[in-house]
VOFILO-191291 format. One line per field, with one value per atom (N, C-alpha, C): residue in three letters; chain; atom name; y, x, z. Coordinates in nm, 3 decimals, always signed. Atoms other than C-alpha are relative to their C-alpha. Example, Ala and Ser with C-alpha at 12.3 -4.5 7.8 and 13.67 -1.06 7.14 Angstrom:
<atoms>
r Ala_Ala_Ala_Ser_Ser_Ser
c A_A_A_A_A_A
a N_CA_C_N_CA_C
Y -0.119_-0.450_+0.120_-0.119_-0.106_+0.109
X +0.089_+1.230_+0.090_-0.082_+1.367_-0.077
Z +0.000_+0.780_+0.000_-0.006_+0.714_+0.073
</atoms>
This chain:
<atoms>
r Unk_Unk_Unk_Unk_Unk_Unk_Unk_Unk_Unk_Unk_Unk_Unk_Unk_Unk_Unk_Unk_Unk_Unk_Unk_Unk_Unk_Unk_Unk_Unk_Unk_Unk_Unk_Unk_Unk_Unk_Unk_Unk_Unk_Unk_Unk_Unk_Unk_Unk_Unk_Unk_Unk_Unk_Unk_Unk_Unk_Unk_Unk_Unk_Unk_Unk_Unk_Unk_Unk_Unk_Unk_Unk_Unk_Unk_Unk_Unk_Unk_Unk_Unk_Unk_Unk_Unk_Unk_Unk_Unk_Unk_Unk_Unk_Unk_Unk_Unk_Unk_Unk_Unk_Unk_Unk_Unk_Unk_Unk_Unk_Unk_Unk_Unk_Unk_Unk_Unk_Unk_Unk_Unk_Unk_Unk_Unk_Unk_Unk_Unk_Unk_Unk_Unk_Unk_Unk_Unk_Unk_Unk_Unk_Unk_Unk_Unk_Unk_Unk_Unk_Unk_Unk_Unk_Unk_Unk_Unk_Unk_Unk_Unk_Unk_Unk_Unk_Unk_Unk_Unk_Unk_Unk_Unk_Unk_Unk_Unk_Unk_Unk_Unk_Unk_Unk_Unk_Unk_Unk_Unk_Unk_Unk_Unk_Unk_Unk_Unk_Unk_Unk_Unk_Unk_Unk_Unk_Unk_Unk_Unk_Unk_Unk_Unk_Unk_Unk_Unk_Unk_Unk_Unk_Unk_Unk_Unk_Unk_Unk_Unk_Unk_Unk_Unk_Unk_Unk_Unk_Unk_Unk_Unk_Unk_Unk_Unk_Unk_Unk_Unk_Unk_Unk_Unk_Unk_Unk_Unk_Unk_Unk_Unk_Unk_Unk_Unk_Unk_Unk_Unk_Unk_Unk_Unk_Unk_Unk_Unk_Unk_Unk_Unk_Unk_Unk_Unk_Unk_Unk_Unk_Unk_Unk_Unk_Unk_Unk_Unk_Unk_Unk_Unk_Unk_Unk_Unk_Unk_Unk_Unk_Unk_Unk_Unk_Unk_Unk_Unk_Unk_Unk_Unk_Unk_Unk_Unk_Unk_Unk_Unk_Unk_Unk_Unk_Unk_Unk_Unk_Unk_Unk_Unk_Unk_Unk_Unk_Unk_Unk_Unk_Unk_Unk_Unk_Unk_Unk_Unk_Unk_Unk_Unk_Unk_Unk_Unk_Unk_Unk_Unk_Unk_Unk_Unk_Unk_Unk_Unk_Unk_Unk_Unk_Unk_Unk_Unk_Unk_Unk_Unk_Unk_Unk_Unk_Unk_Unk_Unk_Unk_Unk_Unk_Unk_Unk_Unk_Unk_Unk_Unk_Unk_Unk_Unk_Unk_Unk_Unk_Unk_Unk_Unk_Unk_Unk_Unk_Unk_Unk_Unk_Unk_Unk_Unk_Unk_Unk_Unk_Unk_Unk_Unk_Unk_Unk_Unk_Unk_Unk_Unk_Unk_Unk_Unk_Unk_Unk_Unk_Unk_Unk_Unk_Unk_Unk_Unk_Unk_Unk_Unk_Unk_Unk_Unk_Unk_Unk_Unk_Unk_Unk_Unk
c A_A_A_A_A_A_A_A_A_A_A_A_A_A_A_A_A_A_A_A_A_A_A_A_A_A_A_A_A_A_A_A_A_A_A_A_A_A_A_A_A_A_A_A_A_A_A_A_A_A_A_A_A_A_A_A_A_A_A_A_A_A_A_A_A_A_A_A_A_A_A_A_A_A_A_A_A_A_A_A_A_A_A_A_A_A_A_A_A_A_A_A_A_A_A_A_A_A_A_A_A_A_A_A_A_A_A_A_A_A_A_A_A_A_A_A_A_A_A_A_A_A_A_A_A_A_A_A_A_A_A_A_A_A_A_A_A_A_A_A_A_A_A_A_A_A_A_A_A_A_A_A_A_A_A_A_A_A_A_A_A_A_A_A_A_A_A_A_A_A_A_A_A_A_A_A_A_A_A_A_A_A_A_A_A_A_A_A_A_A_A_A_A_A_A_A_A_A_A_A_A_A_A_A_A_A_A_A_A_A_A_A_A_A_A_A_A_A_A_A_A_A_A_A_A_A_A_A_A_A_A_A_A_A_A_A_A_A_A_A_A_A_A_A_A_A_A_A_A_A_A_A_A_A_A_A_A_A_A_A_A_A_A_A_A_A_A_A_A_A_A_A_A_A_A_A_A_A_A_A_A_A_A_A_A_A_A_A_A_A_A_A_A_A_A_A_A_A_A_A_A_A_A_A_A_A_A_A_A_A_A_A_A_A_A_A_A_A_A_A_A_A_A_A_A_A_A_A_A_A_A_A_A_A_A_A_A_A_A_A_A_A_A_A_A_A_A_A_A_A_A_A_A_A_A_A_A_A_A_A_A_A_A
a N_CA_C_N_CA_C_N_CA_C_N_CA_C_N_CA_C_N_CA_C_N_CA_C_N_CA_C_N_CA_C_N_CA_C_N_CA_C_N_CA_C_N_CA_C_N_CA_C_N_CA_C_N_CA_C_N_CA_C_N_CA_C_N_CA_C_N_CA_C_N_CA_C_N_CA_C_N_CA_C_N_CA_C_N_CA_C_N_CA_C_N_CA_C_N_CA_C_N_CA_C_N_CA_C_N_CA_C_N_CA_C_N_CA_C_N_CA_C_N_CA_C_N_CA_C_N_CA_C_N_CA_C_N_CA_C_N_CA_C_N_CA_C_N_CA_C_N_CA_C_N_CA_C_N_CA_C_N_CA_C_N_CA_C_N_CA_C_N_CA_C_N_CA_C_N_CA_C_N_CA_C_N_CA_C_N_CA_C_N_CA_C_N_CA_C_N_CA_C_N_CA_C_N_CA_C_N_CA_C_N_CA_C_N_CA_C_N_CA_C_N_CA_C_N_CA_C_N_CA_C_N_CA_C_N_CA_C_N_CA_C_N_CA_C_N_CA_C_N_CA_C_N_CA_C_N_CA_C_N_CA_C_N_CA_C_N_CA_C_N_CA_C_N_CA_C_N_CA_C_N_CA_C_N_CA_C_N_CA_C_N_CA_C_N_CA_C_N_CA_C_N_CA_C_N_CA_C_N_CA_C_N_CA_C_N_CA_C_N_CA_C_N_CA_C_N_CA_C_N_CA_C_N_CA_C_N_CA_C_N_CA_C_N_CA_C_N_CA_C_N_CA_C_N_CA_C_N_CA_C_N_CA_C_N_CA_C_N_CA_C_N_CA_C_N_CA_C_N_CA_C_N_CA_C_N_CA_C_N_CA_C_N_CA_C_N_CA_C_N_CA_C_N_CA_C_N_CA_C_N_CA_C_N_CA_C_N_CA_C_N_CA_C
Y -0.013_+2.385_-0.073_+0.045_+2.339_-0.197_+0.116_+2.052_+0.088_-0.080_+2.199_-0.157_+0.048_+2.006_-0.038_+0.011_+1.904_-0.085_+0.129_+1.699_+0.011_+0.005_+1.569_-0.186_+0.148_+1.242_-0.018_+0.109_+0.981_-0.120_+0.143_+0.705_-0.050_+0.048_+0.721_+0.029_-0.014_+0.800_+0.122_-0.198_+1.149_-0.024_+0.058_+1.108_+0.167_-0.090_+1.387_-0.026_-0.019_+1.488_+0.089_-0.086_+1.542_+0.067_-0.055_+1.777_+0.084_-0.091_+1.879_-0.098_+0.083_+1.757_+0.019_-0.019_+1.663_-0.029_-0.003_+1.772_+0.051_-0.072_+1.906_+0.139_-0.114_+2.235_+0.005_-0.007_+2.384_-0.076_+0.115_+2.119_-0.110_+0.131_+1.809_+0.068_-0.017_+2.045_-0.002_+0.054_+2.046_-0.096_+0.104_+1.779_-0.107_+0.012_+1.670_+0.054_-0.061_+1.916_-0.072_+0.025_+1.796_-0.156_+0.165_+1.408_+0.018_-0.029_+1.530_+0.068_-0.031_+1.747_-0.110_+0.110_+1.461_-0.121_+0.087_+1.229_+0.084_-0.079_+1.497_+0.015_-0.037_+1.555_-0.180_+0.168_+1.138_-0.116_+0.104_+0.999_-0.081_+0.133_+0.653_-0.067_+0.113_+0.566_+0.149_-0.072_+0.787_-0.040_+0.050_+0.748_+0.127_-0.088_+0.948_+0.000_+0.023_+1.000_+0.060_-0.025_+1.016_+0.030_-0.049_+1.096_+0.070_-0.076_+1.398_+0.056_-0.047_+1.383_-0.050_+0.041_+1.406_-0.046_+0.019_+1.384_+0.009_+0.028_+1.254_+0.004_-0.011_+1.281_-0.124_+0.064_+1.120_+0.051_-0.109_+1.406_-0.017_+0.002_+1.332_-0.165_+0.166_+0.937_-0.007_-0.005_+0.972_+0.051_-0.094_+1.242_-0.141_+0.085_+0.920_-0.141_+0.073_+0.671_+0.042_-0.001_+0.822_+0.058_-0.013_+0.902_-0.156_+0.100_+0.534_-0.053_+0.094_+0.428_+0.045_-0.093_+0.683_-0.042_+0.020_+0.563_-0.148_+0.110_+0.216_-0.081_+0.015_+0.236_+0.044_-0.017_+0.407_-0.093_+0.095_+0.115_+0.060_-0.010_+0.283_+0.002_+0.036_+0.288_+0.136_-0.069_+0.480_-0.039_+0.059_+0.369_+0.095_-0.076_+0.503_+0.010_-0.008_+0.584_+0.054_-0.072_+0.587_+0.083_-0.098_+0.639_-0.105_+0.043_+0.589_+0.068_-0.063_+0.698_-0.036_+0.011_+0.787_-0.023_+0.000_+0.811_-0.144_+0.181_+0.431_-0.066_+0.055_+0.334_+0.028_+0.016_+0.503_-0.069_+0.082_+0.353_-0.141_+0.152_+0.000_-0.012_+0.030_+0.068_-0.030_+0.007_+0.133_-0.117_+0.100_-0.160_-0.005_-0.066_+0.045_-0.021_+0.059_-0.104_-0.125_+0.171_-0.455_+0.022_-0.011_-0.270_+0.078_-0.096_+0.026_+0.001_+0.055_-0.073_+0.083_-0.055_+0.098_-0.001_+0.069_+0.077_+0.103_-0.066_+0.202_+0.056_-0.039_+0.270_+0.058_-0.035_+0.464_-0.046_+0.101_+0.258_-0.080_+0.101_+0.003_+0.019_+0.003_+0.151_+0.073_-0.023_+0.306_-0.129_+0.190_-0.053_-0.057_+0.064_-0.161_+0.022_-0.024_+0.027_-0.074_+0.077_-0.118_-0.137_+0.148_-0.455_-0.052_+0.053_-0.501_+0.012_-0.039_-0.359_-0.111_+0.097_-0.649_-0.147_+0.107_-0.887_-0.002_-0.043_-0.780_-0.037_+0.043_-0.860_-0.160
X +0.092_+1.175_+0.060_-0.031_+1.270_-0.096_+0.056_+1.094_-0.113_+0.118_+0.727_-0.080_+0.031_+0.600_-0.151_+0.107_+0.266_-0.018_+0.012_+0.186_-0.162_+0.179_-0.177_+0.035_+0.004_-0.293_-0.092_+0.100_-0.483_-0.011_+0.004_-0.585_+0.092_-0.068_-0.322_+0.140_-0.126_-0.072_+0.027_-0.038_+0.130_+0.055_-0.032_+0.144_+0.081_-0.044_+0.399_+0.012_+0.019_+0.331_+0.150_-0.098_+0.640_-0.026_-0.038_+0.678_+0.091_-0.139_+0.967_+0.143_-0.136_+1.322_+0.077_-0.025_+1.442_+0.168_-0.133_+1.824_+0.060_-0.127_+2.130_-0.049_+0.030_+2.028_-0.101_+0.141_+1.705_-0.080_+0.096_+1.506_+0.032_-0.056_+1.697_-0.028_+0.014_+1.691_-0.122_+0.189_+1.297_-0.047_+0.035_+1.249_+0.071_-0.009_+1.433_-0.010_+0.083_+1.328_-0.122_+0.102_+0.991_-0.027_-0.063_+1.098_-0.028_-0.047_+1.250_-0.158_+0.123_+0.910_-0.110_+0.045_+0.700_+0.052_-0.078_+0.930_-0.007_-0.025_+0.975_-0.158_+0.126_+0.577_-0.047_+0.086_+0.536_-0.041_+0.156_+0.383_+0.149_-0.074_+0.511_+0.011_+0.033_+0.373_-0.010_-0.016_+0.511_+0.020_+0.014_+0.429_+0.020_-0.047_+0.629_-0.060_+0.113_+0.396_+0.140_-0.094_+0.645_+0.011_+0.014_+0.460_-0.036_-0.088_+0.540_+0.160_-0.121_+0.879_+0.093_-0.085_+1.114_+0.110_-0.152_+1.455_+0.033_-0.092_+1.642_+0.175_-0.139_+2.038_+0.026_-0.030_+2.228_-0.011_+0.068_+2.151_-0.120_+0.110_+1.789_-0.036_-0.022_+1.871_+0.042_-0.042_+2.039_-0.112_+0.105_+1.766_-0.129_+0.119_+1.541_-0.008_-0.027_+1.692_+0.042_-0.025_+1.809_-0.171_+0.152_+1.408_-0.054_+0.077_+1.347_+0.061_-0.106_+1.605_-0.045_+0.059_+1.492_-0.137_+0.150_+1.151_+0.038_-0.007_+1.247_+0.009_-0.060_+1.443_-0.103_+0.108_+1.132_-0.136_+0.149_+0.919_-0.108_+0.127_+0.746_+0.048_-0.056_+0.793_-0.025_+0.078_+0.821_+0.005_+0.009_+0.717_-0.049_+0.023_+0.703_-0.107_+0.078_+0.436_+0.045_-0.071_+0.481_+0.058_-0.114_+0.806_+0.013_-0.006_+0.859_+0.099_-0.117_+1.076_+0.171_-0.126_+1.441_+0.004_+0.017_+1.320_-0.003_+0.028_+1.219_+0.130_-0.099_+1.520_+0.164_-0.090_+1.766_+0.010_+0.030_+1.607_+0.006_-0.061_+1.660_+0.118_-0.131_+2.019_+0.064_-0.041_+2.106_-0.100_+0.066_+1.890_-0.094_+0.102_+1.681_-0.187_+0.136_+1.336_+0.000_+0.003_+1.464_-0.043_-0.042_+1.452_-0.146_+0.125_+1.161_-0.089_+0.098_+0.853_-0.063_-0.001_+0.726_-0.144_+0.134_+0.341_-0.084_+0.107_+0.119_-0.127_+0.102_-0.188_+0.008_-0.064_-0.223_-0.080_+0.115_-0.540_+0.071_-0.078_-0.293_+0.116_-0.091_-0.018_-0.041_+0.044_-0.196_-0.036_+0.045_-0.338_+0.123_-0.106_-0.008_+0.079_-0.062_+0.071_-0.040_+0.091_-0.223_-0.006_-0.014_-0.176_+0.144_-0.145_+0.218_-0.092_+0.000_+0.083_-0.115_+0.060_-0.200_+0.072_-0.089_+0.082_+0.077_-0.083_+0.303_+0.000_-0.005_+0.118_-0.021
Z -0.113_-5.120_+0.119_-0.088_-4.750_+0.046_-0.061_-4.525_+0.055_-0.071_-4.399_+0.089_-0.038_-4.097_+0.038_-0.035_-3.976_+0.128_-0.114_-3.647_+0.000_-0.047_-3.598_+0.067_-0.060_-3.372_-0.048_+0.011_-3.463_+0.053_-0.054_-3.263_+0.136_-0.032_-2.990_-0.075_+0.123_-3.284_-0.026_+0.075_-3.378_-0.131_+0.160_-3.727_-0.032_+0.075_-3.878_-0.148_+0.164_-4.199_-0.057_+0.057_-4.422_-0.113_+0.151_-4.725_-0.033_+0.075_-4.929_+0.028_-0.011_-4.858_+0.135_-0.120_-4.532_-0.042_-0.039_-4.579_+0.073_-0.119_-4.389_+0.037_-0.075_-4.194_+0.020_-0.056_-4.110_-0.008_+0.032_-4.269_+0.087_-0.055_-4.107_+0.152_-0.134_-3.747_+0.035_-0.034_-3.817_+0.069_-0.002_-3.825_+0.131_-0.133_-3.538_+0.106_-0.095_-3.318_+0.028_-0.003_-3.381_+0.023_-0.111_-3.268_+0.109_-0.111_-3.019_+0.077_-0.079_-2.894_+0.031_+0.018_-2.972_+0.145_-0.117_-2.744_+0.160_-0.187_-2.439_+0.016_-0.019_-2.458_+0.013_-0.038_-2.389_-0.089_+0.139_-2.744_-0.003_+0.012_-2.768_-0.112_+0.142_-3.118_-0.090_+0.126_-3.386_-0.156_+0.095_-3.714_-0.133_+0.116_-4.032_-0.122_+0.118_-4.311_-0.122_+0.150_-4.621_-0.141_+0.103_-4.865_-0.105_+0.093_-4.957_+0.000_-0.041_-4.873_-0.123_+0.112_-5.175_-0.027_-0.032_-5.052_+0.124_-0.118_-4.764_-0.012_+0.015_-4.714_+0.167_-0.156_-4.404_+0.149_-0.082_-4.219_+0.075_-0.009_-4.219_+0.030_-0.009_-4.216_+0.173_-0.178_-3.875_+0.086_-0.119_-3.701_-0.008_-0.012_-3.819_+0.093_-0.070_-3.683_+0.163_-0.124_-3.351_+0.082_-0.072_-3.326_-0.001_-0.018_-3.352_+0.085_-0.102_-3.121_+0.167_-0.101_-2.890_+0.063_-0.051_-2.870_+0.057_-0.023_-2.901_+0.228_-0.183_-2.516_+0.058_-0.077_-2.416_-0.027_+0.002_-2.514_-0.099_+0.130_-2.797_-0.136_+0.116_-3.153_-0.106_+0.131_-3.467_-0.159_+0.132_-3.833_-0.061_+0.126_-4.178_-0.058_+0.067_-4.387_-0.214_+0.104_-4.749_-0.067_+0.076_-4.854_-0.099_+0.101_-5.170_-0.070_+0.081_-5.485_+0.034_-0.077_-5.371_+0.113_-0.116_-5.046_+0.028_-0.037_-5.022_-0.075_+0.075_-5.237_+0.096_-0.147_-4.961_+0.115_-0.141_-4.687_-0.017_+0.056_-4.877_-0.028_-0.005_-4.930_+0.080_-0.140_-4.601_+0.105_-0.108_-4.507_+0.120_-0.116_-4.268_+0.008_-0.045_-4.363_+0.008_-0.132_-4.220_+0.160_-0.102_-3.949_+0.087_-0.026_-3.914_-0.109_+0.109_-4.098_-0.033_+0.071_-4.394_-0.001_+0.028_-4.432_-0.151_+0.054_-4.735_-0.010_-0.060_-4.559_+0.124_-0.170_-4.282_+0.112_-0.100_-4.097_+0.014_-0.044_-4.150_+0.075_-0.067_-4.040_+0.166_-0.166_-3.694_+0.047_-0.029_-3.647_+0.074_-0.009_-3.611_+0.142_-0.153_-3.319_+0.073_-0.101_-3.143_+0.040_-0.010_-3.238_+0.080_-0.061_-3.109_+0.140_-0.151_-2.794_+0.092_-0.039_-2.796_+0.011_+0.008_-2.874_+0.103_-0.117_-2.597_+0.121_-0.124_-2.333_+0.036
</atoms>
């Protein structure tokens, strides 16, 4: 099975919903397309729901990170939503949830937007 997307907001938040396997071709261009729209349409607080996402490659590792880097320079952010399995076990190899935070809830993890942004000022 490819990668099948979903976007919905909540709260201020574009939560994309993953399912299936975000690898090399159509799936991995999905999925960054849909960053990428996300980002050119303004949303500052993106949040990757992960879990149903079965498989990642470097492919799909890169389109993730150059969507957090991306936001980052624009002053907004994007965080994970449970990933788990291989998925959470890649993203701990490569050291990448020192970095972009992982959350198991998703009240908690929209919260989170809100709160940096109360911290901030």
């Amino acid at each position: 099975m490819g990668l099948q997307l979903v976007v919905r907001h909540t709260e201020n938040v574009a939560v994309l919903d993953l399912l299936g396997r975000a690898t090399i071709g159509s799936s991995n261009d999905s999925l960054s397309a849909n960053i990428r729209k996300l980002i050119d349409a303004g949303e500052s607080n993106v949040l990757l729901n992960c879990s149903g996402l079965t498989q990642v490659d470097s492919s799909s590792i890169s389109t993730i990170v150059r969507g957090f880097v991306s936001l980052r320079n624009r002053g907004g952010s994007l965080k994970l939503l449970n990933a788990h399995g291989n998925v959470k076990m890649v993203l701990e190899m490569l050291r990448l949830l020192n970095v972009i935070s992982n959350f198991e809830d998703e009240a908690t993890a929209v919260a989170s937007f809100h709160n940096r942004k109360a911290r901030s000022t």
